[in-house]
Structure formats: structure tokens, C-alpha cells
KEROTOR-559550 format. One record per residue (C-alpha): residue number from 0; x, y, z. Coordinates in pm, 1 decimal, always signed. Layout:
N
 margu        X        Y        Z
   NUM        X        Y        Z
...
//
This chain:
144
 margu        X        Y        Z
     0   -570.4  +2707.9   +549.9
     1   -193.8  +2744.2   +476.1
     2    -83.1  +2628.7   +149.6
     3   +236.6  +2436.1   +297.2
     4   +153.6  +2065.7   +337.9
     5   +424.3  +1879.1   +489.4
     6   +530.7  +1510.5   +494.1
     7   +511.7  +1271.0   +777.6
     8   +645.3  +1208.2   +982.7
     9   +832.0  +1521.3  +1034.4
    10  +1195.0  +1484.1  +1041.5
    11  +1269.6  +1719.3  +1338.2
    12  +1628.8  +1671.6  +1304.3
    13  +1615.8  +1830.2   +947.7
    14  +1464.6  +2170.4  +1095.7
    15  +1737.4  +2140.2  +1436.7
    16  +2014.0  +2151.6  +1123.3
    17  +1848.1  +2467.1   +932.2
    18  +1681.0  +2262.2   +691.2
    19  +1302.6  +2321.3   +612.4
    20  +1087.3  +2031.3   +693.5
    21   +979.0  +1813.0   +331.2
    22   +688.8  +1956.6   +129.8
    23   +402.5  +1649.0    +40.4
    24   +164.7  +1644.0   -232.1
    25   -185.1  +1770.2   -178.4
    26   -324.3  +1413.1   -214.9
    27    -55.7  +1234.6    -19.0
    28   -176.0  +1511.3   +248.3
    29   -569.1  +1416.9   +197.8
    30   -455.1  +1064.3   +260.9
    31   -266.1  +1106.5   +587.4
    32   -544.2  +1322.4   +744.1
    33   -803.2  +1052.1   +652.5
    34   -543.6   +783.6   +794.0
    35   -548.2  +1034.1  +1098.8
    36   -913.9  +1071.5  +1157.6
    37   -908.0   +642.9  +1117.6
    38   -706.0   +611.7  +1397.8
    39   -804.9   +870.6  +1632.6
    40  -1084.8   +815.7  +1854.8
    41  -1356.3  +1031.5  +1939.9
    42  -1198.7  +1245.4  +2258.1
    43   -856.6  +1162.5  +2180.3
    44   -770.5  +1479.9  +2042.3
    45   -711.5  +1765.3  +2296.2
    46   -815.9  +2034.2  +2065.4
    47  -1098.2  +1910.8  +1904.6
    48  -1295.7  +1638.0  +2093.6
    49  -1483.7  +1603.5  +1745.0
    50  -1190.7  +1506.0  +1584.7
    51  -1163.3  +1127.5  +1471.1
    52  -1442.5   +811.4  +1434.7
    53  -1615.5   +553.0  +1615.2
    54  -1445.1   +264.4  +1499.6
    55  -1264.3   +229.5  +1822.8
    56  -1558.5   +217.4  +1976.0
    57  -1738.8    -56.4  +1739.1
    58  -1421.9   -298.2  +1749.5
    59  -1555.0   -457.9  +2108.0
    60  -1896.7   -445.1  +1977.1
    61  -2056.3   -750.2  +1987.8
    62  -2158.0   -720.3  +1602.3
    63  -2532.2   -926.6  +1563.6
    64  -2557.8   -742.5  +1204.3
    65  -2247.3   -742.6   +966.7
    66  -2479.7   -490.0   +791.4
    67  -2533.7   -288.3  +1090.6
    68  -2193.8   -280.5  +1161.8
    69  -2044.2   -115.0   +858.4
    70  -2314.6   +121.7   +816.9
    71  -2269.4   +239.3  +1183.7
    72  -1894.9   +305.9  +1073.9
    73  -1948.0   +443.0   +754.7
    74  -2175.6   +682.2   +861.5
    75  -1919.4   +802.8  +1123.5
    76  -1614.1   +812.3   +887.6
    77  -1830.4  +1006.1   +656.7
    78  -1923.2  +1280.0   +895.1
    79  -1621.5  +1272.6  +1034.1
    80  -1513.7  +1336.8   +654.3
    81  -1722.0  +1660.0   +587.8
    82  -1689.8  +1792.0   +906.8
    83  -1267.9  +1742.2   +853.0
    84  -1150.5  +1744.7   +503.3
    85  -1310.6  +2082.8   +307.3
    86  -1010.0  +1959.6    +24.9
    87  -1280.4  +1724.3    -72.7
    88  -1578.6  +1706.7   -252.8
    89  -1859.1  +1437.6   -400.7
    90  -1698.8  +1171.2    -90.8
    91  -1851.5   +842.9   -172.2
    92  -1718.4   +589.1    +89.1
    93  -1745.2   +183.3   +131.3
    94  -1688.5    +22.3   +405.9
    95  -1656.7   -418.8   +445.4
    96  -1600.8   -572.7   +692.6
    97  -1485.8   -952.9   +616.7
    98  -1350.5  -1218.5   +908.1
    99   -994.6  -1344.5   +727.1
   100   -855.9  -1669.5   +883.1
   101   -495.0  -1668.9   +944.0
   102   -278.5  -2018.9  +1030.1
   103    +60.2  -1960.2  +1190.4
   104   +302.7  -2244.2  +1089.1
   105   +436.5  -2521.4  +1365.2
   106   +202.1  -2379.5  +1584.0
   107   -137.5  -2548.9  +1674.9
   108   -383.6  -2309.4  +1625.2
   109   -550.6  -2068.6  +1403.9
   110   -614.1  -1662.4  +1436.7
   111   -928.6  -1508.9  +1332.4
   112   -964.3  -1148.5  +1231.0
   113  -1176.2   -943.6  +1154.7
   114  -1102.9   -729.9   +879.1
   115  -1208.8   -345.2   +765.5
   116  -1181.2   -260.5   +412.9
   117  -1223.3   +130.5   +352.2
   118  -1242.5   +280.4    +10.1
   119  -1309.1   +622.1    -60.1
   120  -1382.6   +859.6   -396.8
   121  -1429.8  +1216.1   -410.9
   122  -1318.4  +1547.8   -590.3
   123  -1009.6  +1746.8   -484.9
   124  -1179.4  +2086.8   -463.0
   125   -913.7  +2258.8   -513.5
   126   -824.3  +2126.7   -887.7
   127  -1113.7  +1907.5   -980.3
   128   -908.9  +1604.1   -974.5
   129  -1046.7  +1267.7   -913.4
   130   -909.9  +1154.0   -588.9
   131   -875.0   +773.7   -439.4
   132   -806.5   +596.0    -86.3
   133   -841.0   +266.1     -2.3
   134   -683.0    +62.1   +333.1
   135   -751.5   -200.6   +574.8
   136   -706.4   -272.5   +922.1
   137   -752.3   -577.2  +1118.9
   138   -947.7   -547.0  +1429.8
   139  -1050.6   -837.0  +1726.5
   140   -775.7  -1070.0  +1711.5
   141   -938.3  -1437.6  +1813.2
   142   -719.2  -1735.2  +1867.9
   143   -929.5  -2111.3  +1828.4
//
């Protein structure tokens, strides 16, 4: 694995001009690959059909189980994890998924969303540092 970890999203222009493109920090690069494999679903990536998580999949499930639900994810995202990130170590991941009301003002109804909370803890293997993600993302938008 090369040592050069690079910040995103690459300025282009910057290398078109002779410049080199910006250097990131290890876990600022840890955190956009996880953000990556989030967002990518399973057969999205030409390289490596592998690549990615079933949340994508699971967002127009009907979801019976709450439970069910997050442990079907979280079991993805983890394996998706180890399979995908060897700069970590000791991953202990959460997943909840809560339904957040939203009003919009002068209008005359109300949104419903439901909405993924993802935290993560592990070990940076390469130093031994603790390392910490956490995001959410809003899935099924329903209008009543």
C-alpha cells in the first residue's frame, strides 16, 4: 500500500499547473474510505464488485424489525470493513436507525425520515492510536 494518502476531492487543476496534489492525514484517509464503502453499493464498483455495503439495498426494505434492520446493516458494513480497511484493527461498530420528523414552515405537511446513525471504534494499526467515526444519513423520505 503506498504511503501517499491524498485529500479529496482531488484538485486536478493543482497537478495541470505542476503542483502535487494535497497530502491528508492517515485518519482523515480511514474516514473517507469508510464514507466511500457507505455510499457505494454492492456492484457499483468496476474493479471490485465486493467493494461497498448493502445499505442501498435495505433502504426500500420494507423494515418489520427495527432490530433486524440494523443488524442486517451492521453486519454488512462490518465485513465490508475487514475485508476493506487493513489500517484498522479491534472495529467495534453501532448502527441506529431512528425515524426523525421534520415540519417545513408555511407549508402543510410534515416529512418523515428515517435516519442511520453509524459510529465506529477501532485501532489504527499502523500507530496504535485510538481511532473514531461517527455520521448519519437520512434514507426513505415520506411526506403525510
Amino acid at each position: 500500500m503506498s504511503s501517499l494518502l491524498y485529500k479529496k476531492p482531488f484538485r486536478l487543476g493543482r497537478v495541470f499547473s505542476g503542483s502535487d496534489l494535497e497530502p491528508s492525514e492517515l485518519g482523515k484517509s480511514i474516514s473517507q474510505h469508510i464514507e466511500l464503502m457507505i455510499f457505494t453499493r454492492f456492484g457499483e464498483h468496476r474493479f471490485d464488485r465486493d467493494f461497498g455495503c448493502e445499505i442501498w439495498d435495505l433502504d426500500f426494505e420494507l423494515i418489520v424489525s427495527e432490530t433486524i434492520w440494523e443488524e442486517k446493516f451492521k453486519r454488512s458494513l462490518l465485513s465490508s470493513l475487514v475485508y476493506n480497511e487493513p489500517r484498522l484493527n479491534e472495529v467495534e461498530l453501532n448502527v441506529e436507525l431512528a425515524e426523525v420528523e421534520k415540519t417545513y414552515q408555511g407549508m402543510h405537511y410534515r416529512g418523515l425520515k428515517k435516519k442511520v446513525s453509524i459510529s465506529l471504534k477501532g485501532k489504527i494499526v499502523l500507530t496504535g492510536e485510538n481511532y473514531y467515526f461517527n455520521t448519519s444519513i437520512f434514507l426513505s423520505p415520506l411526506c403525510g
